[in-house]
C-alpha positions, 0 to 999 in steps of 0.5 A: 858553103856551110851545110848547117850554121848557127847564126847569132846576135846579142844585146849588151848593156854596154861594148866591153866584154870583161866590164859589161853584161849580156842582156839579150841572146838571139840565135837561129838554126840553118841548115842548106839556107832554111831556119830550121830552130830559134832561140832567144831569151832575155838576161837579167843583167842584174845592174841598172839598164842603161838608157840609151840601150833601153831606146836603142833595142826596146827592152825596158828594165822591167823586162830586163828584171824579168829575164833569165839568169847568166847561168841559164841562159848560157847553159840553154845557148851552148845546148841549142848550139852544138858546136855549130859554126857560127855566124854573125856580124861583127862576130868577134863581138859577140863571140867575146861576150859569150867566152868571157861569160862562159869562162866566169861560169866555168864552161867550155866553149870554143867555136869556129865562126864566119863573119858578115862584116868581114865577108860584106866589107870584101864583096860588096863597094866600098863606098857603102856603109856595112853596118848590119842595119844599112845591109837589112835596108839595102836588102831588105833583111828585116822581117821584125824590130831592128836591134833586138837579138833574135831579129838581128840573127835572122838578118844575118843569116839571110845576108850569109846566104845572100852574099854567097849567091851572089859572090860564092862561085869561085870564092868558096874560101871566103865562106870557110869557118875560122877558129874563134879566139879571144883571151879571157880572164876569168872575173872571180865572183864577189865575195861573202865578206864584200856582200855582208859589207855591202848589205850591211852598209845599205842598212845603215845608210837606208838605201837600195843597193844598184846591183843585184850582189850576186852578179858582181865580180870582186873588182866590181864590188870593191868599185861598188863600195868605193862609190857609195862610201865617196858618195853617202861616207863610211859606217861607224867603226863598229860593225864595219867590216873590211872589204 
């Protein structure tokens, strides 16, 4: 069984890594089955939240306007990490997120990791659901609020430390960390022609821009622009700029 692991959730605006944003981190630290150190922090995710993960995990968009920056919040993860392994359920999930962000900020991260799901769907009936809130019911896992980061974290940290009191006896190779993989490419920011249209392009059609411009790639600014110009049409020739 791990000495010491890091155990992790996220709260995403939406389910694909190269496409939607972090918008909550919740990790703790354990060593020999204790937490020893909590980390969370929410993301400015810098679009609009949507509102079915509004209801889903409580966090409101003025908390959500409120958060951290990508960067920050990132750079303060990977330092209460320290290349621990990772826990979590469904961990390649998470994982992709955390990659695909770090690579667009240009920092490393590569991990080794046990998954709750994988472990669960190996040791426990079939016949039951292995999602992470039927596993908190079932064992009674959760002390706080289901669907936010940090209390999702704990829970799977207790479900590791469960599933290996009941089941690690013989079966130490089940609980091995594995090398994390997910291919990644990196999304190129927005660029300063894109913003000047952009900007330029609210002005004149007098409206407030969804998006927070820094936070955009350069393919989701083009989509950005295509949107607006098929929902409010173009500017006049003079002053428009090509984007």
């Amino acid at each position: 069984m791990l000495e010491e692991y890091v155990a992790v959730d996220l709260e995403m605006t939406g389910l694909k890594a190269s496409r939607d944003r972090i918008l909550e981190i919740g990790a703790v630290r354990c060593q020999r089955g204790e937490e020893t150190e909590k980390f969370q922090v929410i993301v400015n995710p810098g679009i609009p939240l949507p509102e079915e993960i509004a209801a889903l995990t409580g966090i409101t968009s003025v908390m959500a306007q409120g958060g951290a920056d990508l960067r920050r919040a990132m750079e303060n993860f990977l330092e209460f990490w320290q290349g621990l392994p990772l826990v979590g359920h469904n961990l390649y999930y998470d994982f992709s997120f955390l990659k695909q962000n770090a690579v667009n900020l240009g920092l490393s991260l590569e991990a080794w990791g046990l998954d709750t799901l994988k472990l669960s769907r190996k040791l426990l009936p079939k016949e039951e659901s292995k999602t992470l809130e039927a596993l908190g019911l079932r064992f009674g896992l959760f002390q706080g609020q289901k669907h936010r980061a940090l209390e999702d974290a704990r829970a799977c940290g207790r479900l590791l430390e469960l599933l290996w009191r009941e089941f690690g006896a013989g079966r130490e190779e089940l609980f091995a960390p594995t090398a994390l993989e997910y291919k990644v490419k990196k999304r190129s920011p927005i660029t300063s022609q894109q913003k000047k249209y952009l900007k330029d392009f609210a002005g004149y059609h007098k409206i407030e821009l969804p998006a927070e411009l820094e936070t955009l790639t350069r393919n989701e600014a083009s989509r950005l622009t295509d949107r607006l110009i098929s929902q409010y049409g173009r500017m006049p020739k003079i002053g428009r700029h090509a984007h």
